[in-house]
N, C-alpha and C positions, 0 to 999 in steps of 0.2 A: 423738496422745495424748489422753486423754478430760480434760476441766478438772480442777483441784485442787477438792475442797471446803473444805478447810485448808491455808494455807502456814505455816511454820514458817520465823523468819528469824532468825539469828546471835541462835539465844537462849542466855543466859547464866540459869543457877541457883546459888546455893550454899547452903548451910547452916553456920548458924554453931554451932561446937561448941568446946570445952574448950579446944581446942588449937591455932584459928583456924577461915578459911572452908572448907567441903569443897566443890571446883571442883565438882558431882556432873552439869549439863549446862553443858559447855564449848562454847558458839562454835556451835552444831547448827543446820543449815536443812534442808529436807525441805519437798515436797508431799504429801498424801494425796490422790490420786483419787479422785474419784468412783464409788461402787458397785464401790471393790476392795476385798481383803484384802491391808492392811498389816500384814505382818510385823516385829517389831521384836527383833532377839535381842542375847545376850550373858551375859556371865558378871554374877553376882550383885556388883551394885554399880560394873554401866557407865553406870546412867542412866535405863535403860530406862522403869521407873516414875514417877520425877522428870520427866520427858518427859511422860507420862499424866494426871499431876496438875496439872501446869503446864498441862497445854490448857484442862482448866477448873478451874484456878486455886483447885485445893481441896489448896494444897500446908498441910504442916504448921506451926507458925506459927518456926519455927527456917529455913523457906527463905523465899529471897526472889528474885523475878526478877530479875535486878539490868541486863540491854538485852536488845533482840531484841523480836522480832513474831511476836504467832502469828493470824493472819486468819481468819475465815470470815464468809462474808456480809457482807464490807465490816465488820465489825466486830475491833478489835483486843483479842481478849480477855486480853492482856499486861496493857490499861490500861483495858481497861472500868470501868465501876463498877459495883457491885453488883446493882444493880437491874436492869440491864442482862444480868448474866452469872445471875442467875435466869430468868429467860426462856431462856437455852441452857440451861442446865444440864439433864440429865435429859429435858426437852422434846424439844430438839433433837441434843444429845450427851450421853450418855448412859456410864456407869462400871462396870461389874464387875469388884469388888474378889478378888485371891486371898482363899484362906483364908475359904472362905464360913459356917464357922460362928462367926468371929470379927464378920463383916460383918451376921449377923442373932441382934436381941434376944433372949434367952431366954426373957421372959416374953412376951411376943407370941407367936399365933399366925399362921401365915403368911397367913392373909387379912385380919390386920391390917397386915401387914408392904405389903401391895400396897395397901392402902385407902388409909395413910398419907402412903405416895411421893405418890399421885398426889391425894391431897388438899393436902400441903406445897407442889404447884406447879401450882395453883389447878384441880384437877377433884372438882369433888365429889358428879358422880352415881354414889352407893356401885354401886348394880347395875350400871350400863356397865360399871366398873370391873371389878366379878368378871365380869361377862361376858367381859369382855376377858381377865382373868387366865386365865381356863377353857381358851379357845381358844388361849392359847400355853402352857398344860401340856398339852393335848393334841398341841399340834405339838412338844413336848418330852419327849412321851412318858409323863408324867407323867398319874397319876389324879387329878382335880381334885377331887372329894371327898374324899376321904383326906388329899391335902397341903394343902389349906384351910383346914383342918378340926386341921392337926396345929400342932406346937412343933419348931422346929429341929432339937431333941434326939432326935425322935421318926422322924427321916429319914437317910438313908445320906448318907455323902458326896456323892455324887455326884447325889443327889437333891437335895442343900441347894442345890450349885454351880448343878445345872438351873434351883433355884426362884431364885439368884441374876441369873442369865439374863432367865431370866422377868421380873423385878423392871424390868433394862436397859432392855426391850423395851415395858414396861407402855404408855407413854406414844408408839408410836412414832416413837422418833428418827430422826434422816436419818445416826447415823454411833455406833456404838457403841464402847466401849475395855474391852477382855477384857485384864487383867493378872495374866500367869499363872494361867488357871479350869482347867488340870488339874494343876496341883501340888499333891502330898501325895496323889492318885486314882491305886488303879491300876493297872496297862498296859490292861485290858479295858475299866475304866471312863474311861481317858482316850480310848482308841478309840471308845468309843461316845460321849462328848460331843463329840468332834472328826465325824462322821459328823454326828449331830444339826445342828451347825452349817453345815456344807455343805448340809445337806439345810433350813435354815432360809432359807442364802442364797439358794438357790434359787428359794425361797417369796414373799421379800420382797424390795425394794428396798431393800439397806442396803449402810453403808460399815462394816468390821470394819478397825481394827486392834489385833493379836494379838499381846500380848506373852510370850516365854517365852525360859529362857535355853536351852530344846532347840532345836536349830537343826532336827534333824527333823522335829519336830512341822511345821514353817514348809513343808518340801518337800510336805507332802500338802494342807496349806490355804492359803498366802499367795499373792498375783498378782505381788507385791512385796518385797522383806527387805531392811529395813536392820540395817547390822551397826553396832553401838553397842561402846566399849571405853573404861574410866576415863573418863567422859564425852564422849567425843568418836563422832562419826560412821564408820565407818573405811570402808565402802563402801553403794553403794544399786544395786540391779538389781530385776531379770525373774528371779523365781525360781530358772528354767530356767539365766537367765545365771550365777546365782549359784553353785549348785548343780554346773554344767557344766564352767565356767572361772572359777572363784574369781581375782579380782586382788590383793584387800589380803593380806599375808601372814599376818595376824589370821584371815581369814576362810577360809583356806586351813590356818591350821592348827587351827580349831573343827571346819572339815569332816574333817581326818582324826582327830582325836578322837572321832568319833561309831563304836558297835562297829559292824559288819557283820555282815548274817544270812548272806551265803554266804560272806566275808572271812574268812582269820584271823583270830585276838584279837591275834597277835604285830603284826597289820598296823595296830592301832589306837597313837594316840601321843598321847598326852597333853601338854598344853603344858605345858613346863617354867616357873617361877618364879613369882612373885603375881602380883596386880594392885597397881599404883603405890599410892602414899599419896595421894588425893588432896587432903590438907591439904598438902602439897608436892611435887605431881605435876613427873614429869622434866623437863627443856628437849625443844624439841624434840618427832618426835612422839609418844605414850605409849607405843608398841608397842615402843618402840627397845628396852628392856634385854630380852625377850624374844624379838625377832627374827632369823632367822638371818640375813637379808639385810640386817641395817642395814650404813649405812655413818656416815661421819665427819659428815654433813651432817643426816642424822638425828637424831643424836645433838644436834644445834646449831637448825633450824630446824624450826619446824613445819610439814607440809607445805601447801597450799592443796587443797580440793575442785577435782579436778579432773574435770569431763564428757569422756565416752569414746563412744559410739555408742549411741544409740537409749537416751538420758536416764539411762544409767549413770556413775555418779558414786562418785570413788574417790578417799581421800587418804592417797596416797602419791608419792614420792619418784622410787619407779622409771615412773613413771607421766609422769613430766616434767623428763625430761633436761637440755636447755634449759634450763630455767630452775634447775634446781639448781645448773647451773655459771656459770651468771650469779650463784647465790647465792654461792658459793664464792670467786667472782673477787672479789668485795664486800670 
């Protein structure tokens, strides 16, 4: 197995709102490997994000870490201090936010937008900079006179998303976080920035994790997927494994939710019911009032991460017999 460049250890997040805390990253540990593509999916409002922001700690001021470790470089950016987490930030990890014309000023044009980044985290030769900026809209496919030269408003979606990219990349970091960059683009234009990226990793030495809550998008670009649900982790593999032989029943029934190009439509199945409250998430594990396989113990205990073969990691119940009826006898 290739090292981690981040470990992620029994991090807790919530945010405080109207009604109490919302659990929104429950208990979560995870590696990122080095020079993979981490996949991170799930339904809207498993975590996934909250996970993204929490690595470099640019969560909103209503969350709060509240335990857990998140490492890289011997450094715990859970608890760094600021001065500290300037120097990752952007430098070394690096953000692209959905919603890319929410993410860039209107009144700026975009080779201010690139001068700025890399001036706020101390480079300030203007021309390296556009030099730099040139050479990754050309590897983006992008005219560099024309989007340098323009205003947000003045570029297609999927142009802005690119010059967001661009932005990630400005400063070459050792590990980028792409949070959902083809949402609201699309089917062609999410194609072709998904191809782009393959064709970038290629290019450069870099660690991608890739957040969306389309689990296909993950089969043509991820090395890795972890399945996120009402904040908790619910399984981690080998794409291939994932993809192949699904274990969590979460992730077995996202897979058969996705339509098929040769498949029936009849043969697609939607999961039935919400996602929990997680201002009073269930006992037990969250998938239970949704699950066809839960049983009595589900319903009561939470399960533990359990490792499976070849660094696959799964929490479930039916996963670990054993010790559920130890739990039971209790």
């Amino acid at each position: 197995m290739p090292e981690p460049i981040i470990s992620v250890r029994n991090l807790v997040v919530f945010y405080r709102g109207l009604r109490g805390y919302v659990h929104a990253v429950d208990n979560v540990s995870l590696d990122i490997m080095r020079n993979e593509v981490l996949g991170v999916v799930g339904e809207s409002g498993s975590g996934k994000s909250t996970l993204a922001l929490s690595i470099l700690r640019i969560l909103p001021k209503s969350a709060r870490i509240v335990k857990g470790s998140i490492m890289f470089d011997n450094i715990d950016l859970a608890k760094a201090p600021e001065s500290t987490l300037r120097k990752v930030r952007w430098r070394r990890i690096s953000y692209v936010p959905q919603a890319a014309l929410n993410a860039l000023n209107p009144t700026l044009k975009i080779v201010d937008h690139i001068v700025e980044t890399a001036k706020a985290h101390g480079v300030r030769d203007r021309r390296a900079v556009i030099e730099k900026a040139k050479e990754l809209f050309e590897m983006l496919r992008l005219d560099p006179k024309r989007v340098l030269n323009s205003y947000p408003h003045e570029l297609s979606g999927g142009m802005r998303q690119r010059v967001t990219i661009a932005l990630g990349l400005i400063l070459d970091p050792e590990v980028v976080i792409l949070d959902e960059p083809t949402t609201a683009l699309d089917v062609l234009t999410q194609r072709f920035i998904l191809d782009l990226l393959k064709d970038l990793r290629r290019k450069i030495n870099i660690t991608m994790v890739f957040i969306t809550h389309d689990i296909a998008i993950e089969a043509d670009l991820a090395d890795r997927v972890a399945v996120m649900y009402a904040g908790k982790l619910m399984e981690l593999g080998d794409v291939y494994q994932i993809f192949k032989d699904p274990k969590h029943p979460y992730t077995q029934a996202l897979i058969r939710s996705i339509p098929s190009l040769i498949g029936s439509v009849d043969e697609m199945k939607p999961i039935p019911g919400s996602p929990p409250d997680l201002v009073n998430p269930p006992p037990g594990c969250r998938f239970h009032p949704r699950c066809p396989l839960a049983t009595d113990i589900c319903r009561r205990k939470e399960p533990p991460l359990i490792e499976l073969e070849n660094g696959r990691i799964v929490s479930c119940w039916l996963y670990a017999p054993e010790e559920a009826k130890k739990v039971e006898r209790q």
